[in-house]
N, C-alpha and C positions, 0 to 999 in steps of 0.2 A: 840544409834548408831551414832547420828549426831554427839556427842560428841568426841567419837572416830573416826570418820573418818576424822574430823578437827584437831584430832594430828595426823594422819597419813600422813593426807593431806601436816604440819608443817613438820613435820619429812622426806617428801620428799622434803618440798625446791618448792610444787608448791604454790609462791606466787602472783599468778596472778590469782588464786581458793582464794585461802584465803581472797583476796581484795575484793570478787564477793561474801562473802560466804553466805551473806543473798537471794542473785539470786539462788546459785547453790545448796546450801548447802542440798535442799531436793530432789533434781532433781534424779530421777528413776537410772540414766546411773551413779552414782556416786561412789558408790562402786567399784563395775565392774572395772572402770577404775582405781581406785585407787590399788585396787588387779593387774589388769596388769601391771601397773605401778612400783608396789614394786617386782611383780614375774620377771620384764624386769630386775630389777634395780641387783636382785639379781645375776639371772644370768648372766647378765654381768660382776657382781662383782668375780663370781665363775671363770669364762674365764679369770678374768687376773689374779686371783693367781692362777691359775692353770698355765698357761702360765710363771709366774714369778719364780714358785715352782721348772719348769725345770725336774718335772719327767720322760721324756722321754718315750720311749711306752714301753710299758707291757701287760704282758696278766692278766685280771682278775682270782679271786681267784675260781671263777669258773670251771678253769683249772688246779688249782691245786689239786695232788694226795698225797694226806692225808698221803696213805700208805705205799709211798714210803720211807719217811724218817723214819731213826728207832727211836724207844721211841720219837716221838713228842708227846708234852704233849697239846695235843689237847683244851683241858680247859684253858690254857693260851692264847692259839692262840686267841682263843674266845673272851675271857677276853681284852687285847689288843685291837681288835675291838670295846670296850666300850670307851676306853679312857680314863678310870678313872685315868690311870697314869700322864695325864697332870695334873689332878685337885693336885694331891700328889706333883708336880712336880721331878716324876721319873724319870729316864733313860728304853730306851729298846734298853738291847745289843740281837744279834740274831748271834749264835755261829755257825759255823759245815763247812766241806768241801764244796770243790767247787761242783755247779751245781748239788744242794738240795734244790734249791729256794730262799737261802735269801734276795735278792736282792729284786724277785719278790714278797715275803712276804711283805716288806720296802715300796715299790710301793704301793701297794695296800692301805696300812694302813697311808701311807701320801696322797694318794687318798681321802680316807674317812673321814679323816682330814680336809680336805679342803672342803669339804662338809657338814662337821660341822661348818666352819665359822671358823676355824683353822688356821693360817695364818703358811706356810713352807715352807722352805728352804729344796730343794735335790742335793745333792752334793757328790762325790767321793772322798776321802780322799786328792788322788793324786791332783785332780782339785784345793780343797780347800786348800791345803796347798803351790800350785804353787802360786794360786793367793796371796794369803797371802806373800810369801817371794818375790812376786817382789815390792812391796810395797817399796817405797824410802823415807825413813824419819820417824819417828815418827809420825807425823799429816797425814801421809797416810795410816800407819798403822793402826791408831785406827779408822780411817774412814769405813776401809776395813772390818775390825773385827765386825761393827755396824751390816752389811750386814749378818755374822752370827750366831750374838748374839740376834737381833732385832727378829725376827722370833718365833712364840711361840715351835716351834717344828723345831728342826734341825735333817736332816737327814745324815748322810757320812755314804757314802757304802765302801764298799773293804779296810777295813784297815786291813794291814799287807799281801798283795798284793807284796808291796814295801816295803822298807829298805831305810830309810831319816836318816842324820846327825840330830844331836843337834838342829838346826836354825829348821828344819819340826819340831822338837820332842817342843820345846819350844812354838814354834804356835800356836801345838797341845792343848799345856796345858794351855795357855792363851783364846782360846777359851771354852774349858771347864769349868776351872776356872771362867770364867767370866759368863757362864751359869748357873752355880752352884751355885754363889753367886745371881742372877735374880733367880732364881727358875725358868727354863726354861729345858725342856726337852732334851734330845739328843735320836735320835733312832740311832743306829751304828750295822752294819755287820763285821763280820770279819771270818777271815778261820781259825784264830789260838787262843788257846787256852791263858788265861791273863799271863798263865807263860809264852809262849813263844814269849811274848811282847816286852822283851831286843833284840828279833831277828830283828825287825819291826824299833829300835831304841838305835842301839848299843853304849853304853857308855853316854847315856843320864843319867843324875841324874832325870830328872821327872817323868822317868818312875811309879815308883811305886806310888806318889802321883796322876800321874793322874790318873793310874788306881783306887788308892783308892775311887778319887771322882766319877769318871763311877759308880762304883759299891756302892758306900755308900746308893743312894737312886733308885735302876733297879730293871729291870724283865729281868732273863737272861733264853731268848728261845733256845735252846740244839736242834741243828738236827746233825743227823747222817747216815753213808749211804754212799753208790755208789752214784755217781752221775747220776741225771736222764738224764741230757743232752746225755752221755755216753749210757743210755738205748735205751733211743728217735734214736740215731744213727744207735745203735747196728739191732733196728726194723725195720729201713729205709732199712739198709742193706739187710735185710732178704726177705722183701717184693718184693723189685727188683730182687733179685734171684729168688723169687717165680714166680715172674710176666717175667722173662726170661724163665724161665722153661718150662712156661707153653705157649709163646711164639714160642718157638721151636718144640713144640708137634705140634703147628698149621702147 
C-alpha cells in the first residue's frame, strides 16, 4: 500500500510529501488525503473540458422519449453510449428531421465522453466553418484547424441547416480529411439525407469525397417522425384551453 501511494503521491506532483516520505509515509491520514486529492484533481479537470467542450445546456437522456421517433434502432443508441467507436476510430452521423432530438442525442453522448476522460470539441457547422474562413493566411489557418482536429471526438451539429459556397465546402473537407487521416472520430447531425448534400454545397467537387470519408468508417443513427418540439407545443396549447375552460366554469 505504501508503495502505491508514493506513486500516486509522484504522479500528483506532491513533492514536498515525497521529501518527508520517511515521516509521513505511514501516517493513518494518508490515503484519505491522497483520494481527495486525486478526486479534487479530477474534477476539476472534468470542469474545464466541460467548459472548453462548449456543450451548451441540454436536457438529459432521461428525458428522452424513446417512442417518439419511428424505427429508432434503439440497440445502436445503447451501443454508442459505450464508445467503442472511438477505440475503431469511427464516425457517428445521427440522420432525421428537425426536432426528433438529434442534437440532444449529440449532447448527451459528448457529455459522457467527457466523463470518460474524452477530450471534445461541440460545435455547429455554421460556427465552425465561420471561424474557419476568417482565418487570414495560411499559418492561421492551420492553427485554427488544430482547435478541431486536436480533440479526440469532434462534435458539428446542424449541418445542411445552411447552404456554403466552395471556400465552407473545402474547410469542411480539410477538417475531415485531416481527422480521418489521425484516426479521430467525428459525431455530426444533420437533417438531410447524404444524397441531398450537393443542396448543403452546391457545385463543390468535394462533396462526394468527403462524404466518402464520413461514411467509410460510421454508425449512421436513422430517426424519423414529426417533430416533438411541434408535439410538446401542440400539448401546451391544449392544456391552456383546458385550464381556460375550466376557468370560466369558475
Amino acid at each position: 500500500m505504501s508503495n502505491s501511494l508514493f506513486e500516486r503521491a509522484k504522479n500528483l506532483g506532491l513533492y514536498g510529501l515525497i521529501a518527508r516520505w520517511e515521516t509521513f509515509g505511514s501516517a493513518l491520514w494518508l490515503a484519505e488525503l491522497i483520494e481527495n486529492e486525486e478526486a479534487e484533481r479530477a474534477q476539476r479537470s472534468l470542469d474545464r473540458r466541460i467548459k472548453h467542450a462548449k456543450l451548451g445546456s441540454f436536457k438529459s437522456m432521461a428525458d428522452f422519449d424513446y417512442l417518439w421517433p419511428e424505427g429508432l434502432d434503439r440497440g445502436m443508441l445503447d451501443e454508442l453510449f459505450t464508445f467503442g467507436f472511438l477505440g475503431e476510430a469511427a464516425n457517428v452521423v445521427i440522420v432525421g428531421p428537425n426536432g426528433l432530438g438529434k442534437t440532444m442525442i449529440a449532447q448527451n453522448l459528448a457529455y459522457q465522453a467527457l466523463h470518460k476522460g474524452v477530450s471534445v470539441c461541440f460545435t455547429t457547422a455554421a460556427a465552425m466553418l465561420n471561424d474557419l474562413a476568417m482565418q487570414e493566411g495560411a499559418q492561421s489557418l492551420a492553427r485554427r484547424l488544430k482547435r478541431y482536429c486536436r480533440p479526440q471526438l469532434l462534435v458539428i451539429d446542424e449541418v445542411g441547416y445552411l447552404s456554403y459556397d466552395n471556400r465552407y465546402a473545402d474547410l469542411l473537407f480539410e477538417v475531415v480529411s485531416q481527422r480521418y487521416q489521425q484516426r479521430r472520430s467525428i459525431m455530426l447531425t444533420t437533417n438531410l439525407a447524404f444524397q441531398d448534400w450537393p443542396a448543403i454545397f452546391p457545385n463543390a467537387a468535394c462533396v462526394v469525397t468527403l462524404i466518402d470519408r464520413l461514411v467509410h468508417r460510421a454508425e449512421i443513427l436513422q430517426l424519423s417522425g414529426k417533430s416533438y418540439r411541434n408535439k410538446e407545443a401542440m400539448e401546451r396549447v391544449e392544456m391552456k384551453k383546458t385550464r381556460r375552460k375550466s376557468a370560466s366554469r369558475n
